[in-house]
C-alpha positions in Angstrom: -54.6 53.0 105.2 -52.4 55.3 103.1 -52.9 56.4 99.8 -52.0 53.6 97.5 -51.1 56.1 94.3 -49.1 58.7 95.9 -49.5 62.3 96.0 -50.8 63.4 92.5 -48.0 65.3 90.5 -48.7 68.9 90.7 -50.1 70.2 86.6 -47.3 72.0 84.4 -49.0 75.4 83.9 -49.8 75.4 80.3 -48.2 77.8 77.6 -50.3 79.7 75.6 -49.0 79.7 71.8 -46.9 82.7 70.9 -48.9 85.4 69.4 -46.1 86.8 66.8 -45.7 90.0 64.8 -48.8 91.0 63.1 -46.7 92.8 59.9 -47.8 95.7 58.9 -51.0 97.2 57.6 -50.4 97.9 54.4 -49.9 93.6 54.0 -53.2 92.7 55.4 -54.5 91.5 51.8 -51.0 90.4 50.2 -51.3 86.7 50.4 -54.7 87.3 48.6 -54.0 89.9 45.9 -51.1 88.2 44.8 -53.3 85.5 43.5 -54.2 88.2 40.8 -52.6 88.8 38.0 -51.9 92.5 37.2 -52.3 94.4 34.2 -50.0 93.9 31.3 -49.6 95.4 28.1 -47.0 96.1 25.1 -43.7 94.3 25.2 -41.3 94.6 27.8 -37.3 93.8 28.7 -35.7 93.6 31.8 -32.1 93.2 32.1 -30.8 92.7 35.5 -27.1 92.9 36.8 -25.5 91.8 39.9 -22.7 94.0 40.4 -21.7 92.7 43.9 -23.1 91.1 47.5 -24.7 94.9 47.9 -25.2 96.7 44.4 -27.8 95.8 41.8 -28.6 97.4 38.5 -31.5 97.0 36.1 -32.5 98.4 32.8 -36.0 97.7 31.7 -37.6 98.9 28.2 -41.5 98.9 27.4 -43.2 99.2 24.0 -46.2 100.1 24.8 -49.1 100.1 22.4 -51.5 102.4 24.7 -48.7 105.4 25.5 -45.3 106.3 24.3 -42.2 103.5 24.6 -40.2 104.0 27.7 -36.6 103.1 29.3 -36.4 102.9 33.2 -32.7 102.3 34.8 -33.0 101.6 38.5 -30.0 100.8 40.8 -30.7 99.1 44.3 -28.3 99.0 47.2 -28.4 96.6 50.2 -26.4 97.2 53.4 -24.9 94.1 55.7 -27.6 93.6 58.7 -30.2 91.3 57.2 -33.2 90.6 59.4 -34.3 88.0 57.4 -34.3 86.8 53.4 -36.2 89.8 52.1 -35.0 92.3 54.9 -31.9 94.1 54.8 -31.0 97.7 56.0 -29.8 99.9 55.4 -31.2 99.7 51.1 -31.5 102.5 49.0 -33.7 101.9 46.0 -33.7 105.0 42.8 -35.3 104.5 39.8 -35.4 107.0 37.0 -37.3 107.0 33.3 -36.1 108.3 29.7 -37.7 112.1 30.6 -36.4 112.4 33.8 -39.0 111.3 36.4 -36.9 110.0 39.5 -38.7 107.7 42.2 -36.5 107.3 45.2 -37.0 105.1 48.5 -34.5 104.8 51.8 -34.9 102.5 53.9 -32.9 102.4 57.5 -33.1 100.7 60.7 -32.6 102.8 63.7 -32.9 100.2 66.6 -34.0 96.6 66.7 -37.4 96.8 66.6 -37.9 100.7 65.1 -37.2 101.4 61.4 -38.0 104.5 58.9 -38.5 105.2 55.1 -38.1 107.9 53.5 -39.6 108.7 49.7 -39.2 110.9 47.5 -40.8 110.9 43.5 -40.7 114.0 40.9 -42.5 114.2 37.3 -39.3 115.8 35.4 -38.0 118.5 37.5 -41.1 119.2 39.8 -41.4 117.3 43.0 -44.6 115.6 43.3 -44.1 113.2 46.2 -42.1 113.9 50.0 -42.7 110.9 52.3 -41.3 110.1 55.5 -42.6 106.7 57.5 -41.5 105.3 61.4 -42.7 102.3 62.3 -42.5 100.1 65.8 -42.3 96.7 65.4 -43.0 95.1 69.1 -43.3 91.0 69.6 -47.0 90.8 69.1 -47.9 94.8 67.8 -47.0 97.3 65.3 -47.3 101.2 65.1 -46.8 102.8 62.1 -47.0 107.1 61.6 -46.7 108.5 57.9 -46.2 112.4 56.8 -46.7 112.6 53.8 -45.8 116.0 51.6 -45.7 118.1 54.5 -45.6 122.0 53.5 -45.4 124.4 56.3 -45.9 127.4 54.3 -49.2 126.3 52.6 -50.2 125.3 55.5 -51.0 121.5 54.1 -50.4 117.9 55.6 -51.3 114.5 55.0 -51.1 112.6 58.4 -51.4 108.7 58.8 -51.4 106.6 61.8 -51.9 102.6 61.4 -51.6 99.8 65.0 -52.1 96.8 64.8 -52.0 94.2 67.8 -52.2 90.1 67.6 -55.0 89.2 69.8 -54.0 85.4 69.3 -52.0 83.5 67.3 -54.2 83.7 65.1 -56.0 86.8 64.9 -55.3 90.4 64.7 -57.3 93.5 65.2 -56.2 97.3 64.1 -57.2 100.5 62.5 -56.0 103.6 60.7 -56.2 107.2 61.2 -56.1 109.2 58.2 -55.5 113.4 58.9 -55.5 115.9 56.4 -55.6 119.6 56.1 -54.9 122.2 53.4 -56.1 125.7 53.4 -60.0 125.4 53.8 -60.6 121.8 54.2 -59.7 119.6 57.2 -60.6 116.3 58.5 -60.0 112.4 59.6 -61.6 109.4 58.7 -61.2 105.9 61.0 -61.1 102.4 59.6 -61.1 99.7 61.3 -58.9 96.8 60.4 -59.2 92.5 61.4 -57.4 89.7 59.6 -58.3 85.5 60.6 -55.1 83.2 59.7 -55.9 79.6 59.3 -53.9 76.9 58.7 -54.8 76.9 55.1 -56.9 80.0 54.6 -56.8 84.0 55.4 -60.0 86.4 55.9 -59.4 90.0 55.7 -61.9 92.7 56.1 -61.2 96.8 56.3 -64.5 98.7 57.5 -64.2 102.5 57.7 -66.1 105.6 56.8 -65.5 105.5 53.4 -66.3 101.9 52.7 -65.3 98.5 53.1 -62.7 95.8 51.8 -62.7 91.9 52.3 -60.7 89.4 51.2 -60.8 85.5 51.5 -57.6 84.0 50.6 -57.5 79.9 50.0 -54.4 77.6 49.4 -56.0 74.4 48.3 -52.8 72.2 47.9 -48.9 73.4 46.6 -50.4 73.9 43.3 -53.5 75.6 43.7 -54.6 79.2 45.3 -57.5 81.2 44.8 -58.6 84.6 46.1 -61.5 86.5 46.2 -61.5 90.6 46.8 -64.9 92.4 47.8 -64.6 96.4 47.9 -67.3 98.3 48.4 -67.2 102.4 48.3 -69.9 104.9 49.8 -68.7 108.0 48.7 -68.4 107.0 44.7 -71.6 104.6 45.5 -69.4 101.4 43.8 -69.1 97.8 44.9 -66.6 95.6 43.1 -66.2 91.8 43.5 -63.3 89.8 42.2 -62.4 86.6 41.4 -58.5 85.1 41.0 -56.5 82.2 41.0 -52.9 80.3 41.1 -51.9 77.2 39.2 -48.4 76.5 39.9 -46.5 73.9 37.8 -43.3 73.1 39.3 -42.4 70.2 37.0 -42.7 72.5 33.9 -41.3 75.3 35.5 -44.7 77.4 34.9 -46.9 79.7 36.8 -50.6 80.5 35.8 -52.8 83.5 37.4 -55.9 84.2 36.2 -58.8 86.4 37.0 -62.0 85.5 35.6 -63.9 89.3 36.7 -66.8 91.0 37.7 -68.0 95.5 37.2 -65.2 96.9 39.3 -62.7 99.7 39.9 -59.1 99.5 37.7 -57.0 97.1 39.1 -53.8 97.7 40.1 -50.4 98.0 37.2 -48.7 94.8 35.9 -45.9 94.0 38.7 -43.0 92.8 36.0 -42.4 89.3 38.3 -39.0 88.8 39.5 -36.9 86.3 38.4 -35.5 85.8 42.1 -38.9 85.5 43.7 -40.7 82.7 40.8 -38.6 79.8 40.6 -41.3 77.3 39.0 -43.5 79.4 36.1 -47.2 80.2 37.2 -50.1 80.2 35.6 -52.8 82.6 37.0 -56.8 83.6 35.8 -58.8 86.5 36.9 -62.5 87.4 36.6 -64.1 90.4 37.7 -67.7 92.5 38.1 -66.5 94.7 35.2 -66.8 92.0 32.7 -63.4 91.5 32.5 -61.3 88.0 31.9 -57.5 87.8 31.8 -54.7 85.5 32.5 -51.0 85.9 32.9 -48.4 83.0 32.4 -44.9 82.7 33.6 -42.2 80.5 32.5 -38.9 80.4 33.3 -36.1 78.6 31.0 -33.6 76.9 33.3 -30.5 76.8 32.9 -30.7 79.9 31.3 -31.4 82.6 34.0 -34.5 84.0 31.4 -37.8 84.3 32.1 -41.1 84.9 30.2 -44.4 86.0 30.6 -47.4 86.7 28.6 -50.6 87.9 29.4 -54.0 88.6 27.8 -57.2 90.9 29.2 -60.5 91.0 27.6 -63.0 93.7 28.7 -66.8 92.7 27.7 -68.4 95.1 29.0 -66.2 97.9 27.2 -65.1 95.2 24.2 -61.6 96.3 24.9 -59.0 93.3 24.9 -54.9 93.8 25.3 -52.1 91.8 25.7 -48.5 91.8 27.3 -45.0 90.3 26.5 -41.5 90.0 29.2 -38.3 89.0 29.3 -36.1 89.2 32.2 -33.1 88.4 32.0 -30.9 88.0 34.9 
């Protein structure tokens, strides 16, 4: 008697899900230290001007009530191959203060998947800062190789080498290399590099001879984000833990973040938020192991094309508080 069902239908081979870019590793903790908000301080205006498709102007002012006041002009210029909405080469970026103090970035892409930066920064007429960076950008790894102020007569180098690979779709493993060497003193230290992507959560975690870094980064729902930042140094025998969050409020145009803190190392500058990039405004809180508390608050004013932000940090520890004012315009 034959076989009443038939051959069975040979089994399509099943594909594996593709693994992706893993970005480089300098982004690693982005998603979570953007939750934070950054320092802020004195009152500040930004001006920026569209001049065409490729040339962009901005003129920025700062009152500050810890240093002297300040005026920054800064000129950005974008080239026509766009690899995506934040990506275009060739861009030349130069930004230079009131006393003279020039930061300068290029940024060019030599082949489809290898592109190079170069940067340059001075402190009035002395050079501080020579830069160059190459960096391989393969379907599912990146290498990365820095030089930074390289000086052949003094003998002196700083040499950096970051890869990263994507082991799945999910996860990615890497390290860095750090060389230097300047007239007696040499040497290297390794750290080792793995970041988890969920579907609503990222886990982050740097461990190297000099200490470690993990970050946990949750988005709850469109409104809410939260991020927590664990750094721990052996050589200054510190450990800081903070705490920050995202409130988004698209309906009033708002954006909250706040860090409610903990004892822990400075954090990084106030980022001055562009008005391109914020849409809704966002409320934000922050607390960290140095005692600290602060909050920063965004708000644009459609249909103007302004935006606000104000932002208040309060020190227990040190009983130190400070606050910030912005305007952008543009």
């Amino acid at each position: 008697m034959g076989n009443v069902l038939g051959p069975a239908a040979p089994r399509a081979p099943r594909r594996g899900e593709p693994l992706g870019s893993p970005g480089s590793f300098d982004e690693l903790h982005r998603q979570c230290k953007e939750v934070f908000p950054q320092q802020m301080e004195g009152v500040k205006l930004i001006i920026n001007k569209t001049l065409s498709s490729h040339f962009q102007v901005t003129h920025t002012v700062h009152m500050s009530t810890l240093g002297p006041s300040s005026y920054r002009f800064n000129a950005t210029f974008v080239g026509d191959r766009q690899l995506s909405p934040t990506e275009a080469f060739p861009t030349l970026v130069g930004d230079m203060d009131n006393s003279g103090s020039l930061n300068a970035q290029v940024l060019h892409l030599l082949a489809e998947r290898l592109r190079i930066k170069a940067v340059f920064q001075t402190h009035q007429a002395k050079f501080v800062t020579w830069q160059f960076d190459g960096e391989y950008r393969g379907d599912d790894c990146t290498a990365t190789l820095t030089l930074g102020n390289p000086d052949l007569l003094g003998e002196s180098v700083i040499l950096v080498a970051h890869f990263l690979q994507s082991i799945t779709s999910r996860l990615v493993l890497g390290g860095e290399m750090v060389y230097h060497r300047r007239p007696g003193e040499e040497g290297a230290i390794l750290t080792l590099a793995g970041k988890y992507t969920a579907q609503k959560w990222v886990a982050t975690l740097n461990v190297g001879y000099g200490g470690a870094h993990a970050s946990y980064y949750h988005r709850a729902n469109e409104q809410v984000q939260v991020g927590v930042e664990l750094e721990a140094n052996t050589r200054l025998q510190d450990t800081t833990f903070a705490f920050g969050y995202q409130l988004n409020l698209p309906q009033a145009n708002m954006v909250f973040r706040g860090e409610p803190g903990a004892a822990g190392a400075t954090r990084q500058p106030w980022r001055w938020p562009d008005p391109h990039c914020a849409p809704h405004p966002t409320p934000a809180g922050l607390l960290d192991s140095n005692w600290s508390v602060g909050g920063v608050l965004e708000k644009k004013l459609p249909p103007l094309p302004v935006t606000l932000a104000l932002g208040a940090f309060l020190n227990h520890w040190k009983n130190r508080f400070h606050c910030g004012f912005s305007v952008i315009v543009g």
